[in-house]
C-alpha positions in Angstrom: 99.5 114.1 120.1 101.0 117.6 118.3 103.6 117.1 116.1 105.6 119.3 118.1 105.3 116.8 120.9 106.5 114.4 118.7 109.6 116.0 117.4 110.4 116.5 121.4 110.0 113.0 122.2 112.4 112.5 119.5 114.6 114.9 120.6 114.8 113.3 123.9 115.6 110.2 122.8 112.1 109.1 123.9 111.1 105.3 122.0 107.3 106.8 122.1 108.2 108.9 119.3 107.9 106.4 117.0 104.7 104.6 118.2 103.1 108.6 118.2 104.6 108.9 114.8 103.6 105.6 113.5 99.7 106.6 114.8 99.4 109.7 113.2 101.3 109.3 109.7 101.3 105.0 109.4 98.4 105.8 106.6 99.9 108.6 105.5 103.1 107.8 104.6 101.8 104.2 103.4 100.0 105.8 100.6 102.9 107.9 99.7 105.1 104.8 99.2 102.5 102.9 97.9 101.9 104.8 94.9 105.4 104.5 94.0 106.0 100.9 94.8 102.3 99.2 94.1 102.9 96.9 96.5 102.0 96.6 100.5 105.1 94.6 101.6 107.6 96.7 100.0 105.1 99.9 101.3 105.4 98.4 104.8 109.2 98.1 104.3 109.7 101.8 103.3 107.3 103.5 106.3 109.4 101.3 108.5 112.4 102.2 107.3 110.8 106.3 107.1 110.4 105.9 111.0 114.2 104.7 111.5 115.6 107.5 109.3 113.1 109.7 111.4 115.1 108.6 114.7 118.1 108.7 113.1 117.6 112.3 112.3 116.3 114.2 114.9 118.1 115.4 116.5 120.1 117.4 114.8 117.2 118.3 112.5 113.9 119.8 114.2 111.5 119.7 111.5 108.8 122.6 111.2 106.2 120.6 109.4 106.6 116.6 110.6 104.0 115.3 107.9 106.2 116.8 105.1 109.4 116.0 106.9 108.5 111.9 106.9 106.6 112.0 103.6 110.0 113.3 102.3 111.7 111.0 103.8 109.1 108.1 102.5 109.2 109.2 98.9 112.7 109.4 98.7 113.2 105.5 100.2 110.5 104.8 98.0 112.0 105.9 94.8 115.3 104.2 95.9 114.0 101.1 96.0 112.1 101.3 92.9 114.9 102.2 91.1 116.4 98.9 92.5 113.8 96.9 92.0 113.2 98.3 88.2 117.0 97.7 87.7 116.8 94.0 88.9 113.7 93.6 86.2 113.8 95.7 83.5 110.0 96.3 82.7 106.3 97.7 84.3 107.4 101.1 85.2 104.0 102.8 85.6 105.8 105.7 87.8 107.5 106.4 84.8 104.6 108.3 83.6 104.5 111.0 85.9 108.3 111.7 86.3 108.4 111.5 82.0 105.4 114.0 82.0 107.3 116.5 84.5 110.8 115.6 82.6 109.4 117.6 79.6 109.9 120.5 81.8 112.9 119.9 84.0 115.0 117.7 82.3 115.5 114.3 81.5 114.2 111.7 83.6 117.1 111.0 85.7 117.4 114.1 86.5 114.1 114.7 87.8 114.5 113.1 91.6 117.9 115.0 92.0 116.2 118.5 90.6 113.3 117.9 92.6 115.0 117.9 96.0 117.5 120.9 94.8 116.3 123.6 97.6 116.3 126.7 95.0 114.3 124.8 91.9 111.7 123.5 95.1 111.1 126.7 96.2 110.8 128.2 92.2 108.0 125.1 91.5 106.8 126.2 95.2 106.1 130.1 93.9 104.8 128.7 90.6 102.3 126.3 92.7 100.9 129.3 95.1 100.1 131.2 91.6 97.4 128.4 90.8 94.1 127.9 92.0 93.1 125.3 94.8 92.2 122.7 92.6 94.5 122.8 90.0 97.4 122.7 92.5 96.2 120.1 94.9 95.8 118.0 91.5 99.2 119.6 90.4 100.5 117.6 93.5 98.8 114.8 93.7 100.1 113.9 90.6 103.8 114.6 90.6 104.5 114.6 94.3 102.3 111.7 95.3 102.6 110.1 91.9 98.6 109.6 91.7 97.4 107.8 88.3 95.1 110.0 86.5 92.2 108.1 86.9 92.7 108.3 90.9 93.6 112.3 90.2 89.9 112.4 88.3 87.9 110.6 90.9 89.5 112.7 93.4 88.1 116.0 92.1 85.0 114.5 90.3 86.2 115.3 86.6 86.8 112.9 83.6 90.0 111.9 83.0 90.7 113.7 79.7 90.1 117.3 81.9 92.5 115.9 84.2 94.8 115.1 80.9 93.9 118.6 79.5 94.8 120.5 83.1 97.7 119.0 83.7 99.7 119.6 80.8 98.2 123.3 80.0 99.8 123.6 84.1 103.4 122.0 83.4 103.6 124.8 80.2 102.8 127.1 82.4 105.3 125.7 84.8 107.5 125.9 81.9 107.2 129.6 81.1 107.2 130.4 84.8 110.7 128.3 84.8 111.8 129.9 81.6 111.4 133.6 83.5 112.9 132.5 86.6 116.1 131.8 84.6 116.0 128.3 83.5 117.3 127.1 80.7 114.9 124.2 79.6 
């Protein structure tokens, strides 16, 4: 079934939506919060809870793109409940690597998740990205959208993980500079 379709059924109330939606983007969405969380159970939790916030949303919002529009809404249920989980044991944060990595050029770590979703900094990092090759922006994002590990980031694109090291922070200085020009103060 289209996306489109999708949104419709949504939109008319239709409890198909969500079976259509769970076919299509169950995987997707799955990885998205299992990256975050490292853990299926709590994974499972946060697609399920993506599909709700799906219905609970539409209408009034009509999404253009549904994949981004759910993998939005997965990432940001899963980085709520990490944060609540991480606060309730104090300890093992390996997401903190990424966000720490992109902090260096946003802001402190905090800070990142709200920055992130701010609509005029997405769309600066948004430029920035279309300025970079294929490669180096699909591992860009896989990184510090999907919150990848390096290793996976390497074995994606067949490189050794110290290129991948190498790539990534010669691309946030550039992200940097391109920030610095827009108007940032970093």
């Amino acid at each position: 079934m289209e996306d489109f379709e999708i949104v419709e059924l949504y939109w008319d109330r239709n409890e198909d939506a969500i079976y259509y939606t769970d076919q299509k983007y169950n995987r997707y969405c799955n990885s998205i919060a299992y990256n975050i969380l490292f853990n299926a159970e709590d994974s499972r939790e946060c697609v399920n809870d993506t599909w709700l916030k799906a219905w609970d949303s539409m209408p009034p919002n009509r999404p253009e793109n549904l994949a981004t529009y759910l993998g939005k809404i997965t990432r940001n249920l899963a980085l709520n409940l990490y944060e609540k989980l991480t606060a309730m044991k104090r300890g093992g944060k390996q997401l903190d690597v990424p966000l720490e990595e992109l902090s260096e050029v946003i802001g402190e770590e905090s800070n990142v998740s709200k920055y992130i979703d701010q609509k005029v900094l997405s769309d600066c990092i948004n430029r920035f990205l279309k300025t970079l090759d294929k490669d180096t922006r699909k591992a860009f994002v896989r990184r510090y959208w999907y919150l990848d590990s390096v290793k996976d980031v390497a074995r994606m694109f067949s490189l050794k993980e110290n290129n991948v090291k190498v790539m990534l922070f010669r691309t946030r200085e550039k992200l940097r500079e391109f920030l610095i020009r827009e108007g940032y103060e970093l």
